[in-house]
C-alpha positions in Angstrom: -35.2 192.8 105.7 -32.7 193.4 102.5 -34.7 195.4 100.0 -33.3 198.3 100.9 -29.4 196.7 100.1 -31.0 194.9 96.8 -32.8 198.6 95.2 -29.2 200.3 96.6 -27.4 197.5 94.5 -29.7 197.2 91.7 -29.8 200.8 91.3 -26.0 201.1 90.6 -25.5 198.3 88.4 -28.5 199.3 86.0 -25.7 202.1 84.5 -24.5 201.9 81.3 -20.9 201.8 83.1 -20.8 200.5 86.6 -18.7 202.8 88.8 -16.4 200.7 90.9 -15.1 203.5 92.9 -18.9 204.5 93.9 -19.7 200.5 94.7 -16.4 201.0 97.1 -17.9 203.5 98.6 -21.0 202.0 99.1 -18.9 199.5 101.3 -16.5 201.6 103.0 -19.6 203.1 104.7 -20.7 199.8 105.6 -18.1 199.4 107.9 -15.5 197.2 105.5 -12.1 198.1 105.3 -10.2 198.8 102.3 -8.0 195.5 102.9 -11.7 193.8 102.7 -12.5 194.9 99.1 -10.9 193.2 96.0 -11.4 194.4 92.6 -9.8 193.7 89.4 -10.6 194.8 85.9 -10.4 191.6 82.9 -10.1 191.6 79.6 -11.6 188.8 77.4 -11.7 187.4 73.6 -15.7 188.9 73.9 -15.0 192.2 76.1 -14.1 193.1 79.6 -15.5 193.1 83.0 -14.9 194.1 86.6 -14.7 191.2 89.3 -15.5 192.0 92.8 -14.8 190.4 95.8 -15.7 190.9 99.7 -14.2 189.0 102.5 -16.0 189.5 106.1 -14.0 188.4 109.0 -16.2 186.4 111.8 -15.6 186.0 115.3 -13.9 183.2 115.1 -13.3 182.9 111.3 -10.0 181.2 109.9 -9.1 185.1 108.6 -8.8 186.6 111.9 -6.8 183.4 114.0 -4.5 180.9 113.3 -6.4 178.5 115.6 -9.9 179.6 114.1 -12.0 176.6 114.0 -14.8 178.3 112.1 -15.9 177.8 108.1 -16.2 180.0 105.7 -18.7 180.3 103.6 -18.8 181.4 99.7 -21.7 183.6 98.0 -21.0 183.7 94.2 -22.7 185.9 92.0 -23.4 183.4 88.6 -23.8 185.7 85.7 -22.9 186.3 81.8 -23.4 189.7 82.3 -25.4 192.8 84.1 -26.3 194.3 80.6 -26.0 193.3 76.6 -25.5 197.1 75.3 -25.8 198.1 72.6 -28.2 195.3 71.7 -30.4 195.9 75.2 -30.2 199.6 77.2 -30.8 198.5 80.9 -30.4 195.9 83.2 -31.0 192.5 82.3 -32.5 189.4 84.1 -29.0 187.9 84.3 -27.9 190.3 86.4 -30.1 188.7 89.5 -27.0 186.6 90.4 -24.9 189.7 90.6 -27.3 191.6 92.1 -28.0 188.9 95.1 -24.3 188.1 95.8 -23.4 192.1 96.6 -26.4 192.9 98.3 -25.7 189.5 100.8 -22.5 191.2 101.2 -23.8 194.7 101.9 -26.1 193.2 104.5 -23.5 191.2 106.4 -21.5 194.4 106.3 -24.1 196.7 107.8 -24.8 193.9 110.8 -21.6 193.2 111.5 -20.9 197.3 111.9 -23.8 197.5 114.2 -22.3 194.8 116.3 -24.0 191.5 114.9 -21.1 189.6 114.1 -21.7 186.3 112.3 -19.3 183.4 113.8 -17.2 182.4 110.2 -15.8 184.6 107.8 -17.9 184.9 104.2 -16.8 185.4 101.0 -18.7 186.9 98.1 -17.6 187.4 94.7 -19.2 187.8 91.3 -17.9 189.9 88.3 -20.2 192.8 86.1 -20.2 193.3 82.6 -22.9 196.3 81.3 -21.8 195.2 77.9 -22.1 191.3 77.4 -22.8 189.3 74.4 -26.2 187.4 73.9 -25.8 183.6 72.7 -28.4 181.1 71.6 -29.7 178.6 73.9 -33.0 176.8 74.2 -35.2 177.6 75.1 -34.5 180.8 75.0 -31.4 183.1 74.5 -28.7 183.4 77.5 -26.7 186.2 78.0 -22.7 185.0 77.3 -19.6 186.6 79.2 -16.9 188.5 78.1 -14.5 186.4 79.6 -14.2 182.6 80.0 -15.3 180.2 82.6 -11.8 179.0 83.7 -11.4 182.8 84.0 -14.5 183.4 86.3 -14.0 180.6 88.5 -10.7 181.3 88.7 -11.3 184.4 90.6 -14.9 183.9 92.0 -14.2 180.0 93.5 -11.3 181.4 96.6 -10.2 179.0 98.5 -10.9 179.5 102.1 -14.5 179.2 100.7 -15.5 175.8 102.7 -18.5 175.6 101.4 -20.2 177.3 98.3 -23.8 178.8 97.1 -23.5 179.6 93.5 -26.0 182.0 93.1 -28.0 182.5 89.2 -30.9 183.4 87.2 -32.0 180.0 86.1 -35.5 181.6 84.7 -34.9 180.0 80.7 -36.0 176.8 81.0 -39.2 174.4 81.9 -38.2 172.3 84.5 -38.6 175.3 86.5 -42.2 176.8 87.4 -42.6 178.7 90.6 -41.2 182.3 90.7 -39.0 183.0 93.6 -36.1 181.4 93.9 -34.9 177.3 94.1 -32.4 175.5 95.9 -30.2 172.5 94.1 -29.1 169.6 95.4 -25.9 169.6 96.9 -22.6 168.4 94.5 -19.2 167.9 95.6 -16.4 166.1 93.6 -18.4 164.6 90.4 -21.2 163.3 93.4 -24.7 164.7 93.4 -25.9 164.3 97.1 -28.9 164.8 98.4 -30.7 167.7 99.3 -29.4 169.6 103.1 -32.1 169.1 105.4 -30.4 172.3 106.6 -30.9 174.5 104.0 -34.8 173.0 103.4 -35.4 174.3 107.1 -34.1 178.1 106.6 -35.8 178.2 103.3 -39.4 177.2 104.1 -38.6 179.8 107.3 -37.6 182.2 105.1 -40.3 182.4 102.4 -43.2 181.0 104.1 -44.0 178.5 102.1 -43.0 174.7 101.0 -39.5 174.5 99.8 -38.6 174.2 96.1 -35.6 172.2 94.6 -34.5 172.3 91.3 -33.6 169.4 89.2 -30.1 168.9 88.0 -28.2 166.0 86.0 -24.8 164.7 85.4 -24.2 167.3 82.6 -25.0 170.2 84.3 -21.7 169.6 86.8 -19.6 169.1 83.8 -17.4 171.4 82.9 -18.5 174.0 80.4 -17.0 173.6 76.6 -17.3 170.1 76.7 -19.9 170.1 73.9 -23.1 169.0 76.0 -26.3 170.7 77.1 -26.2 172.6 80.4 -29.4 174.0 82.5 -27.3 177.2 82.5 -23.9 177.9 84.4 -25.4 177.7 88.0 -23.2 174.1 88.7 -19.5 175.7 87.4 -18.1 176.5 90.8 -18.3 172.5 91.7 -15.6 171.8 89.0 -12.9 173.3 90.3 -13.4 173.3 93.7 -13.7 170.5 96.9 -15.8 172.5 98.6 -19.8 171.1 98.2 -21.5 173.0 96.2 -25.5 174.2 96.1 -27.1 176.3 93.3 -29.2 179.1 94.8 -31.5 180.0 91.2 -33.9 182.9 91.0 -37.0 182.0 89.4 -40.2 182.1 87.1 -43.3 180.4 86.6 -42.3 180.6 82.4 -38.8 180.6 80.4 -37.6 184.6 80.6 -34.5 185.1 78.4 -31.6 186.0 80.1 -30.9 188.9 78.0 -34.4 190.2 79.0 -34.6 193.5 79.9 -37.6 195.0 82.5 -37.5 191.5 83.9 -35.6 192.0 87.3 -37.8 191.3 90.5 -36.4 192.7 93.9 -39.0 191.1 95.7 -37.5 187.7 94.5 -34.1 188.7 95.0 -35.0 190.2 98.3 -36.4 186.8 99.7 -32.8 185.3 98.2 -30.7 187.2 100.0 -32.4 186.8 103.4 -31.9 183.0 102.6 -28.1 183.5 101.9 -27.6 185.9 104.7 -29.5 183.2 107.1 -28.0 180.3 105.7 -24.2 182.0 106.7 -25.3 182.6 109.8 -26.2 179.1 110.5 -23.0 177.8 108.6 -20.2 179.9 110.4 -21.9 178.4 114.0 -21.8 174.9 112.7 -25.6 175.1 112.4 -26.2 174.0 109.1 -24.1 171.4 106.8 -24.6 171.5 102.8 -24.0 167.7 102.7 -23.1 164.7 105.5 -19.2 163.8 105.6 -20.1 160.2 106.4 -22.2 159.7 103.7 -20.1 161.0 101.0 -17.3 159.0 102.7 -19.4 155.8 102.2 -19.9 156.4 98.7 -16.5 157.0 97.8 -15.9 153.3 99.5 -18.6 151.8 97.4 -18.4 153.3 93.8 -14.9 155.0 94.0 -13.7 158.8 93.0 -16.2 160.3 90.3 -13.6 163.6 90.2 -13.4 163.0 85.9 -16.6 164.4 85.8 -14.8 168.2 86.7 -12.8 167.8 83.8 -13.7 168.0 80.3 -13.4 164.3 79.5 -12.0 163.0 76.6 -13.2 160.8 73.7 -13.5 157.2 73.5 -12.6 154.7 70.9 -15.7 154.3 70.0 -16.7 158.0 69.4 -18.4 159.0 72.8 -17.6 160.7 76.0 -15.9 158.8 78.8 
């Protein structure tokens, strides 16, 4: 059970300035040390924000040994921003990403300081804004960042991370129709793998119920700025990094606006972040793999390195993208 870390985390990030040294706090109690905490205050072309980060050493994470054979894995918090003041007082549905990311780390935290202590070291890191832009998209408007994407993955992609879930409201769109949350396909370097049987297994065990994966194309692991539709920013993290890469996206049954206030569901969130929390478990012991080495190995033999599809490309002769 989580809801109790999701209302705590949801509760603080509905202010019309988030208090950084209360969130601290928050996870000092938890049993984290200072060294554990990262925070850093950015200024962008749009407005600022405050990125967080929180490492959790395992028992036999890379963090605490030299000889550490376990992975880490990464929890990213996917978001424009926690708020749009002035043109929306509250929090907004964007926020979920945020929202999921600190209350996996706040969980983690809590079991680890009454002695459950997860083999591999985690790493969670997302960034709030109370006071982002709104920007068009169809089919409906998105909340926009403060800063840019180079910037956010920048800090929230670290690389010990071994393996990544990028976690985001993907609720403005149709391809998506079941509230809750969705699992993507697993990307790494320009490929888009199929789905972990390992992460199918802890999510129909943690919700109950059949599994649901969202669709993704070749676009939406393209860099953004590159002048082409994207389901929403959920994919970023797999353009800069190695690591394999899964989308973790809450849900609706009907397109909510990112930039929708009132529109937050903790029971949603709740269910997400026992998934997360479940899936690191799992991961750190060598449990669960996001995508088989083999495979990908055999694709890279067969149609070669598809790495040009993490940058932003560059025009052909004839006018289109290569």
């Amino acid at each position: 059970m989580a809801l109790k870390q999701v209302i705590e985390i949801a509760d603080l990030l509905e202010a019309p300035r988030i208090d950084t040294g209360t969130l601290k706090n928050i996870f000092l109690r938890s049993g984290l040390s200072a060294e554990e905490l990262e925070s850093r205050r950015v200024k962008g072309k749009k407005g600022e924000t405050q990125f967080v980060k929180v490492r959790l050493a395992g028992k036999r994470g890379k963090s605490g040994r030299k000889k550490a054979s376990a992975p880490t894995l990464g929890i990213i918090g996917r978001l424009g921003g926690v708020g749009a003041r002035p043109h929306k007082i509250g929090l907004v549905s964007d926020a979920d990403g945020a929202i999921t990311a600190l209350a996996v780390a706040l969980k983690l935290a809590e079991m680890r300081a009454r002695g459950d202590i997860l083999e591999g070291d985690v790493v969670a890191a997302t960034h709030l804004s109370p006071c982002s832009p709104i920007i068009l998209h169809e089919p409906v408007p998105f909340m926009d960042a403060p800063v840019s994407m180079a910037e956010m993955n920048q800090f929230e992609v670290d690389a010990a991370m071994d393996a990544i879930l990028s976690i985001d409201t993907t609720k403005g769109n149709r391809v998506i129709n079941r509230r809750g949350f969705a699992i993507s396909p697993t990307v790494k370097d320009g490929y888009i793998l199929r789905v972990s049987e390992g992460l199918l297994d802890i999510m129909q065990d943690v919700t109950g119920m059949l599994p649901v994966v969202f669709p993704i194309t070749t676009q939406d692991i393209t860099p953004y700025g590159n002048g082409v539709y994207h389901l929403n920013s959920i994919m970023q993290p797999a353009t800069v990094t190695h690591a394999p890469v899964v989308g973790v996206a809450i849900t609706t049954e009907v397109a909510v606006p990112g930039c929708a206030t009132g529109a937050t569901h903790e029971v949603d969130i709740e269910m997400a972040v026992r998934f997360c929390v479940e899936v690191a478990k799992a991961f750190g012991a060598g449990r669960c793999a996001l995508y088989a080495e083999a495979e990908f190995k055999k694709l890279i033999a067969l149609y070669g390195c598809l790495e040009r599809l993490k940058s932003v490309g560059e025009e052909s002769k004839a006018g289109g993208k290569l």
